[in-house]
N, C-alpha and C positions, 0 to 999 in steps of 0.2 A: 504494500500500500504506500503510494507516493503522498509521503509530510513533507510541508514548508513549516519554516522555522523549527527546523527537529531540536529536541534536547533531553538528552538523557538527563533521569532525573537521577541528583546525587545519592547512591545508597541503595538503588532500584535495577531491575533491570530489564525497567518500563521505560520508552523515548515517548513522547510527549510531540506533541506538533497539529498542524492544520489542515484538515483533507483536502488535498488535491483534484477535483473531479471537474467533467467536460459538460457543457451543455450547448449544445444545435454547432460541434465543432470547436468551441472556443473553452478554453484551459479559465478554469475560476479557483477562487481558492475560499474554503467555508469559511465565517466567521468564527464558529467554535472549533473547541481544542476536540484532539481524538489521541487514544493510547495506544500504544503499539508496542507488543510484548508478546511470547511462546509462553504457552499454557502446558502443564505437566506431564503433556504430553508429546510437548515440542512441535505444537503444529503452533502456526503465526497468526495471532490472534491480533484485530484489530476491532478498538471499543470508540466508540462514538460518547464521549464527557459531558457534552451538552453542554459546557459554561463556553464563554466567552474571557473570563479571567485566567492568566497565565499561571498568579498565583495559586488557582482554586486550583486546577487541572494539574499542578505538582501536586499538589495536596491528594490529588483522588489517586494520583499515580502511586505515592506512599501505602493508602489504603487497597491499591491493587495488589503491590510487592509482600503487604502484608497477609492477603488472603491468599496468595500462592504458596507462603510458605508454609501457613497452616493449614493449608491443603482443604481451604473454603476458597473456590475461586468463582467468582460472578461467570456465570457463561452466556453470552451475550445472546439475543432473542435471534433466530435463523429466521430469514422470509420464506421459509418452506410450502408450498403450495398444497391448497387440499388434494388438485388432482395428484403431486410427485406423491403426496403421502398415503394415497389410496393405492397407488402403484407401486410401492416400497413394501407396502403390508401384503397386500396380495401377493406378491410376489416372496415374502417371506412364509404365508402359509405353503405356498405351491411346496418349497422349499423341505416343507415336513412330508410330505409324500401324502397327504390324506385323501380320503376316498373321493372319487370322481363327483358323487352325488354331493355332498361335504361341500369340494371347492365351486360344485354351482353354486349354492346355495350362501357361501359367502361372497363369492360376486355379484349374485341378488342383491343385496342387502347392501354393499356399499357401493351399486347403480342407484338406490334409493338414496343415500347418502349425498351421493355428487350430482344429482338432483336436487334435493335437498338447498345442498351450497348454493348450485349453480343460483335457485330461483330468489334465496333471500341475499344472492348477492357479495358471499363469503367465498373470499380467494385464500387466504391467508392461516395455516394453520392456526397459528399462534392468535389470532382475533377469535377463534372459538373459543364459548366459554362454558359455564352453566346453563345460563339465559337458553342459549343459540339451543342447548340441547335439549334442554324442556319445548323449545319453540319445533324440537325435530321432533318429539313423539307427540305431541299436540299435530300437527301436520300428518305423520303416519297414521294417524286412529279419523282425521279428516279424509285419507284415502280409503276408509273404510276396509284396513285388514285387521287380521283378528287378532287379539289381543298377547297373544303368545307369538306371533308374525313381529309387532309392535316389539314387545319386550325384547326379543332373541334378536331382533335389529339395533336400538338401543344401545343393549350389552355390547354389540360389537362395537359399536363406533366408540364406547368406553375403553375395551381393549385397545383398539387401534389408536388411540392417544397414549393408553400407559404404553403400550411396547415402541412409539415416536420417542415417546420421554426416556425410558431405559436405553435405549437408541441413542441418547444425547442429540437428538434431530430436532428438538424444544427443549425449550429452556425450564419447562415446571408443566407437572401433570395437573389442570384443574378442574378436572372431571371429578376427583377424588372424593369430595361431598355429595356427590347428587344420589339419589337413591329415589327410587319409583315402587311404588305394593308392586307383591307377586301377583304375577297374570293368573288368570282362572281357565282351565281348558273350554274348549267348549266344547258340551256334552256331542260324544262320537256313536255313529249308528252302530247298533251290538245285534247280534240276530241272536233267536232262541236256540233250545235246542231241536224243537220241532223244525222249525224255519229251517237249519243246516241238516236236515234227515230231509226234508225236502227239496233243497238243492242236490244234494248228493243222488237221489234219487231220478234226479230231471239231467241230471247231467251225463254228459256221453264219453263212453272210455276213460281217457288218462283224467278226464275231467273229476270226475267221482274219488278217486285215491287223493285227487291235490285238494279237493275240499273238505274231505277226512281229516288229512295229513294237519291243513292249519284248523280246522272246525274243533279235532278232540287229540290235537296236539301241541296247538300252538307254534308251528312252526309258520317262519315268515317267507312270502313267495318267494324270494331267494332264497332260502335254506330249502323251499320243496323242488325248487331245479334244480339244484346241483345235489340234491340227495343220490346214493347211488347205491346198491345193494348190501354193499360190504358195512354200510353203517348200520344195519338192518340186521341187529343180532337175534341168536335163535337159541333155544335150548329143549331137546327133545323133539326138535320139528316142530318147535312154536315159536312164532315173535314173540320177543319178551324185552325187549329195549333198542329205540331210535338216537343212534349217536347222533349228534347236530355238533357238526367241526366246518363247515363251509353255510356259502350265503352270502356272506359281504365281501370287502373289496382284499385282496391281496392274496385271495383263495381260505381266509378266515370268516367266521362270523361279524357281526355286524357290533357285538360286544368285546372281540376277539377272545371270546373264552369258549371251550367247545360242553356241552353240557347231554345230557342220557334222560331221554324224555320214554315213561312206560308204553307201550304199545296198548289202543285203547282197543276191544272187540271188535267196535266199526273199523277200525284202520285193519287190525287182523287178517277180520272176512274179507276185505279188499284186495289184500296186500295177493291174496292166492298161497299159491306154494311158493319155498324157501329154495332162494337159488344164490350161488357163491361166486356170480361174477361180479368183477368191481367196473360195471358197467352203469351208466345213470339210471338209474329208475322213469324218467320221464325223457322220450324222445320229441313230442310233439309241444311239450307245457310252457308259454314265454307269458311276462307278466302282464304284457298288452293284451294279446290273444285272450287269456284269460277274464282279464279285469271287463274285457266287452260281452265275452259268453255270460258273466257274473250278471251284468245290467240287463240283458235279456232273461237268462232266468228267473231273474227274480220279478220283470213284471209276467213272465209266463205263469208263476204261482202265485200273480195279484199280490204281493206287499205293498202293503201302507208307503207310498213314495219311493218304490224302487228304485229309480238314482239317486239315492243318498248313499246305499251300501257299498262299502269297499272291501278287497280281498283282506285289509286289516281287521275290518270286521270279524271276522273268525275270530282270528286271536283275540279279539275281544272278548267274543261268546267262551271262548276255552279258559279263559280269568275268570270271568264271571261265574262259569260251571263249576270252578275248583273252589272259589271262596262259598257258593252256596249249597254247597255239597259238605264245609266243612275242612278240606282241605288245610294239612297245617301252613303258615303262610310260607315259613322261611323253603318247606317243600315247591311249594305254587312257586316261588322266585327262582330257585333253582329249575326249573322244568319251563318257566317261560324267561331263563338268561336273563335276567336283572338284580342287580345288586342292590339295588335302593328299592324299600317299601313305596314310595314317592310314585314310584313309574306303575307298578303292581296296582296302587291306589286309582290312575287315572283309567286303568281297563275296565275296574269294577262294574259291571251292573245290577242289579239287582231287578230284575222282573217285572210285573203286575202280577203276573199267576204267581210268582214267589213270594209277594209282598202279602197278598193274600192269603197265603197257605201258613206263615208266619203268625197274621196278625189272627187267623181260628185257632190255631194251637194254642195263643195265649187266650181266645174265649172260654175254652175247652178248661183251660186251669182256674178259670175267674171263679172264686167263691168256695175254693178247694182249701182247708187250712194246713199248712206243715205240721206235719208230724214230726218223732221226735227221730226215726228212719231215714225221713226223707230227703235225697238230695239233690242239689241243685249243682248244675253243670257250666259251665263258662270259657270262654276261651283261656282262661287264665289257670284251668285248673278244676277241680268240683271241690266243691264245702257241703259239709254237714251240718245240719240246722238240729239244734236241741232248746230242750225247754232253759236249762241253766249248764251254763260250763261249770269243768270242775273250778276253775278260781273263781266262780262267786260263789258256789259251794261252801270255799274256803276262806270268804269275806265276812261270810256269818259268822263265823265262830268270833267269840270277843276278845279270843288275848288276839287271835289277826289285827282284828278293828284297833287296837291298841298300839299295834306294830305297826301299823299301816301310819297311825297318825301321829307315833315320832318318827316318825323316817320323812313325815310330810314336814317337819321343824326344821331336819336339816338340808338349809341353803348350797350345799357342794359338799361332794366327798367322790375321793380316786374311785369307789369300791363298794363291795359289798364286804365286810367283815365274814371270819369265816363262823361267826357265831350268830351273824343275822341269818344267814346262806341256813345255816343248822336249822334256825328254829323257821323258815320260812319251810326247809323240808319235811318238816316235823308235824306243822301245822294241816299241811296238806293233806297228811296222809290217816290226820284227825277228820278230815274232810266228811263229811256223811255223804 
């Protein structure tokens, strides 16, 4: 960077001086001072001072020298462009290898972005702020996408200022405060189990086993194409377990975890006889083809709004079957590849005919009183219901009542003494 008037300042080994720059041809020189100095990394760093005083700008130059060497050093603001920094980051995912569908999907989101800039007029990394981003999802929920579209858009463009800022490509992340409530899914079409015995049924050839496969296995249309016999274990010349090790991108799962889902009856009877090539189980099955036979079928069996249903759909219905069947949960996670209750929670559904069947069982018990046998079951476990436990059995008695109410006197103690422990054993077993 070309200074007039350079001058090392004494003590520093910051020079000091006046920017040199051009306008329409002709050499001008700035009023104010500007610093010029290598930063800890030895690249040539040039600061723009803003005074016009010669003494100030020695002054700011000491306060430079000073922050380098305790290794707080100002790092000046970069005019970095929204478009270089949309192309830096993108270009930094690519970079991780992630899945195909993956990287559409984040260039979705930050074409909405540079739209975004483009229309309210934001060229300049560093001029985004908070504001700008509350004004960005206020804008996205005006395009009327849905509300997890909205959030999962958001979040990126969050990310993509912290990894600018780790980047040392801006000067300060100020995204860092904003925070928005968690989005609410919105409720997704589930079929019954009727509803998928009826598809199965309307369905032709390879069609019938891939709607089994994800209907009472959960498995997702990429994991029922690339299925292939060898995963299709047997014991005695029977299915008895469906390895799930492909399906998504890189010849892994879509979790990259491979997981052993039980072989249900319906998928059984379909499957036919046990054969040992490692051959794919479906030759004709692609997820387009499909997903268009799906939409026909289902208005050929007249459903309630047949295009709303998706080949997800199943897997829905197969959460849904496992949680209201009872199903233990952390089993249901394991057999439908999720680590988080979270994901598990948004397939749920619960019924009308189930909700039904629920709320007569509790008719059925209205006006029944517990006895002292009887017990109650819960997912946490079953308890026994009695008239009196033994320790209030053991409250009666009066030297308890006694014990109970100095022990109620003292305010702290490490312990139980081993002669309180004695007589509390003792007492008990005066118990009637």
């Amino acid at each position: 960077m070309k200074l007039k008037e350079r001058e090392r300042v004494d003590g520093t080994r910051v020079t000091i001086g006046r920017r040199v720059y051009y306008r329409k041809g002709m050499q001008q020189v700035s009023r104010r001072y500007a610093a010029e100095y290598r930063d800890p990394d030895g690249k040539q760093t040039c600061r723009n001072l803003g005074t016009t005083s010669r003494a100030k700008a020695r002054r700011m130059a000491i306060e430079i020298q000073q922050q380098l060497e305790s290794g707080v050093e100002h790092v000046p603001e970069a005019n970095l462009h929204i478009a270089d920094l949309i192309k830096a980051y993108f270009q930094s995912i690519q970079s991780k290898g992630r899945a195909r569908k993956t990287e559409w999907k984040y260039r979705a989101d930050l074409d909405k972005f540079r739209s975004f800039c483009s229309q309210a007029n934001i060229t300049l990394a560093r001029r985004f702020s908070e504001n700008h981003l509350y004004h960005y999802r206020q804008w996205l929920m005006q395009q009327d996408y849905a509300d997890k579209t909205v959030e999962a858009a958001v979040v990126l463009v969050k990310q993509m200022f912290k990894w600018a800022w780790r980047q040392r490509l801006i000067k300060e992340y100020r995204l860092v405060g904003v925070s928005f409530p968690k989005a609410k899914a919105r409720p997704q079409p589930c079929f019954t189990s009727r509803q998928v015995d009826m598809l199965i049924e309307a369905g032709e050839g390879e069609e019938k086993l891939a709607f089994a496969l994800m209907g009472y296995a959960g498995l997702r249309i990429g994991e029922v194409e690339q299925l292939c016999w060898q995963d299709v274990k047997t014991k005695d010349g029977q299915f008895t377990m469906i390895h799930v090790r492909r399906g998504g991108s890189n010849g892994m799962t879509k979790d990259k975890d491979e997981r052993f889902v039980p072989v249900h009856p319906v998928v059984s009877d379909l499957l036919g006889t046990s054969r040992k090539r490692s051959i794919p189980i479906f030759t004709c099955i692609t997820e387009r083809r499909l997903l268009q036979r799906l939409k026909t079928l289902c208005e050929v069996c007249e459903f309630d709004n047949p295009r709303q249903y998706k080949l997800h759909s199943f897997r829905h219905h197969f959460a849904s079957l496992c949680a209201n069947h009872h199903v233990a949960h952390r089993k249901a996670l394991a057999w439908l590849g999720h680590s988080s209750s979270e994901m598990l929670d948004l397939y749920y559904h619960l019924h009308d005919e189930d909700s039904q069947q629920a709320m007569m069982a509790l008719a059925k018990s209205e006006g029944k009183a517990p006895s002292d046998d009887m017990e109650f079951s819960s997912h946490e476990g079953n308890l026994r219901a009695i008239d009196q436990s033994k320790i209030e059995r053991t409250l009666q008695v009066p030297e308890a009542r006694e014990l109970v109410a100095s022990l109620s006197n003292i305010t702290e103690r490490a312990g139980f003494e081993p002669a309180v422990g004695q007589a509390l054993h003792s007492l008990s077993k005066a118990a009637p």
